[in-house]
C-alpha positions as CSV (number, residue, x, y, z in Angstrom):
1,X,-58.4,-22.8,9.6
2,X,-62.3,-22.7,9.0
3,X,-63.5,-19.3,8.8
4,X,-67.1,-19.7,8.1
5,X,-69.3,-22.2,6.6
6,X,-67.5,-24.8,4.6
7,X,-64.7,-22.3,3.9
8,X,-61.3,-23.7,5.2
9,X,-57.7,-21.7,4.7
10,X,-55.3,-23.2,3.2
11,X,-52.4,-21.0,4.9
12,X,-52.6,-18.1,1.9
13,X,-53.6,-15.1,2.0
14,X,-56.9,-14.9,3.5
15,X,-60.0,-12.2,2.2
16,X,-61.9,-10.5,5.3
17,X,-64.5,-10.0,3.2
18,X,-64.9,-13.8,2.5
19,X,-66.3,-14.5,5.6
20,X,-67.0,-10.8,7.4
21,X,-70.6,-11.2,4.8
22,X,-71.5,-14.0,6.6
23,X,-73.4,-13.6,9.6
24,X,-73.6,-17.4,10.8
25,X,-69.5,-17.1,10.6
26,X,-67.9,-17.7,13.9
27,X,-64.9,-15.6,13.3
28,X,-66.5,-12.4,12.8
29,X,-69.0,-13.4,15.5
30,X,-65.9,-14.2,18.4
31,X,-64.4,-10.4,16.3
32,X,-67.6,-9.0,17.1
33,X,-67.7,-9.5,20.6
34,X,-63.9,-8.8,21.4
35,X,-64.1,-5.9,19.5
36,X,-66.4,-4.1,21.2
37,X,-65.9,-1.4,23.5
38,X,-67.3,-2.3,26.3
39,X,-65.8,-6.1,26.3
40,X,-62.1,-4.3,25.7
41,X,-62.4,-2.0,28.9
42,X,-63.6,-5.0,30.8
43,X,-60.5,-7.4,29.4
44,X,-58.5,-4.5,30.3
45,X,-59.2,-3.8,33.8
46,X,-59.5,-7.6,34.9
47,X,-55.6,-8.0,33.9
48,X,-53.6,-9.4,37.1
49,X,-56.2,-9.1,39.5
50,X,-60.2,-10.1,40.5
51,X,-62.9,-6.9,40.2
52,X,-66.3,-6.6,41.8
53,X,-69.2,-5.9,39.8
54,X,-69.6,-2.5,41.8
55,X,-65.7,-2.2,40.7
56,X,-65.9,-2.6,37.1
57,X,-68.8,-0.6,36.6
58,X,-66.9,2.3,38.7
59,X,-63.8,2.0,36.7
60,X,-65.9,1.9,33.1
61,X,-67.1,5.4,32.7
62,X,-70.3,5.6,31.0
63,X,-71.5,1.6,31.0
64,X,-74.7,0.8,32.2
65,X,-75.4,-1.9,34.6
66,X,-77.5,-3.3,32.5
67,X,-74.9,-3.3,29.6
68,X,-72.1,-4.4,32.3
69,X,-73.9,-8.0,33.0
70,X,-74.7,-8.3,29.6
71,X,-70.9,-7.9,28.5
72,X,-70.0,-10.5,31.3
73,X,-72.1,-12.9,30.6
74,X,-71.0,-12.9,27.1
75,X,-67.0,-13.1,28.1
76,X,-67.9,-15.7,30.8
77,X,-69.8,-17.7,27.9
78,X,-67.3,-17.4,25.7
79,X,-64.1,-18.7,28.4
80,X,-62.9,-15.2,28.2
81,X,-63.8,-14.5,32.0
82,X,-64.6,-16.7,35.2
83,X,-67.4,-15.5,37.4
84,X,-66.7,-16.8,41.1
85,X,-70.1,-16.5,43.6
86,X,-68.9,-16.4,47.1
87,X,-71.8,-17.4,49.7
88,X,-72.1,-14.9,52.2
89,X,-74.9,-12.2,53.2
90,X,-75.1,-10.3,51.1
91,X,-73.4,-12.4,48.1
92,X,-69.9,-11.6,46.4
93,X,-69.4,-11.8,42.7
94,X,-65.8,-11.7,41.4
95,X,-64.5,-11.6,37.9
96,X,-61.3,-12.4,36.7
97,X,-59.9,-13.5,33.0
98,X,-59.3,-16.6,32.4
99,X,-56.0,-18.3,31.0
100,X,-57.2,-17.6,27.6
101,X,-58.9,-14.3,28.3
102,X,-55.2,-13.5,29.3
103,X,-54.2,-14.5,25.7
104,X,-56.2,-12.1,24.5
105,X,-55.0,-9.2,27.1
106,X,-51.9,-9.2,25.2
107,X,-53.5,-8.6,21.5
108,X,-55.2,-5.8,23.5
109,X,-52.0,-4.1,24.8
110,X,-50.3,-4.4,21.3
111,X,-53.7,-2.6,19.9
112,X,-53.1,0.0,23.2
113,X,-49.4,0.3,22.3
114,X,-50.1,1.2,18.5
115,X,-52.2,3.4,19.3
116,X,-50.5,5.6,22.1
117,X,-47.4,5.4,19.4
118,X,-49.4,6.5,16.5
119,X,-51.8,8.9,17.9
120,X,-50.0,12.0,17.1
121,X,-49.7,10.9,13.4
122,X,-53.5,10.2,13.3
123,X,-54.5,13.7,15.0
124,X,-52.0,15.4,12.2
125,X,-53.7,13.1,9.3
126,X,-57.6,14.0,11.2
127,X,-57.0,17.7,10.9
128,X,-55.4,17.7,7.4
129,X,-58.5,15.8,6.2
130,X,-60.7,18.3,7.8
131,X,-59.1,21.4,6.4
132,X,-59.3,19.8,3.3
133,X,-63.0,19.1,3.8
134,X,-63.8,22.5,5.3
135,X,-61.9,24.3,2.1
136,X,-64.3,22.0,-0.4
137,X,-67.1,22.6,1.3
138,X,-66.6,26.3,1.3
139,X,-65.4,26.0,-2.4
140,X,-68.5,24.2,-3.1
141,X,-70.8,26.8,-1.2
142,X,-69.3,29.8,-3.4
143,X,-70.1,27.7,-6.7
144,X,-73.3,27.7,-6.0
């Protein structure tokens, strides 16, 4: 598998950092854009069905519109989501994921899945860490 300029795996163990330096590296490029926030909430909400523009950006709290195009323009360029123009007055835009945009769907519910299993253990292991950064700070402030 070629990770990055003249880099190909050879089926070992592979380093992240080997090709997450390069920034002309399509793997951390495609990661980069799947990654994101905004791209994930969209993947997510176009699972099993078309959405409206005016539907996605109801449904994704906080997006801009501006930020909402730009995220589907970069899913549809990438095969991830099919835009569909319908000509009537006024027009109608659909979006809906695309065989391998599905792929990717189910990554993103293993992701979900971790996380609603694991999230208790993570808000138990965030509050530890921040008692124990409270009680050095305070042990640093009566050094002083």
């Amino acid at each position: 598998m070629t990770y990055g300029t003249g880099h190909v795996e050879d089926g070992g163990d592979t380093d992240p950092f080997q090709w997450d330096t390069r920034e002309d590296c399509e793997v951390r490029q495609i990661l980069d854009r799947v990654a994101d926030k905004w791209s994930l909430l969209v993947i997510a909400l176009l699972d099993r069905r078309k959405l409206r523009f005016t539907e996605l950006r109801r449904e994704i709290d906080g997006i801009s519109q501006r930020m909402l195009t730009v995220t589907l323009r970069q899913l549809e360029r990438d095969g991830l989501v099919k835009r569909t123009v319908h000509p009537v007055v006024p027009p109608r835009v659909d979006y809906e994921l695309t065989p391998l945009g599905g792929t990717l769907h189910t990554t993103i519910r293993s992701l979900v899945t971790w996380t609603e299993q694991h999230q208790n253990e993570i808000a138990a292991a965030r509050e530890e860490y921040d008692a124990r950064e409270r009680a050095e700070s305070e042990a640093a402030a009566v050094s002083v």
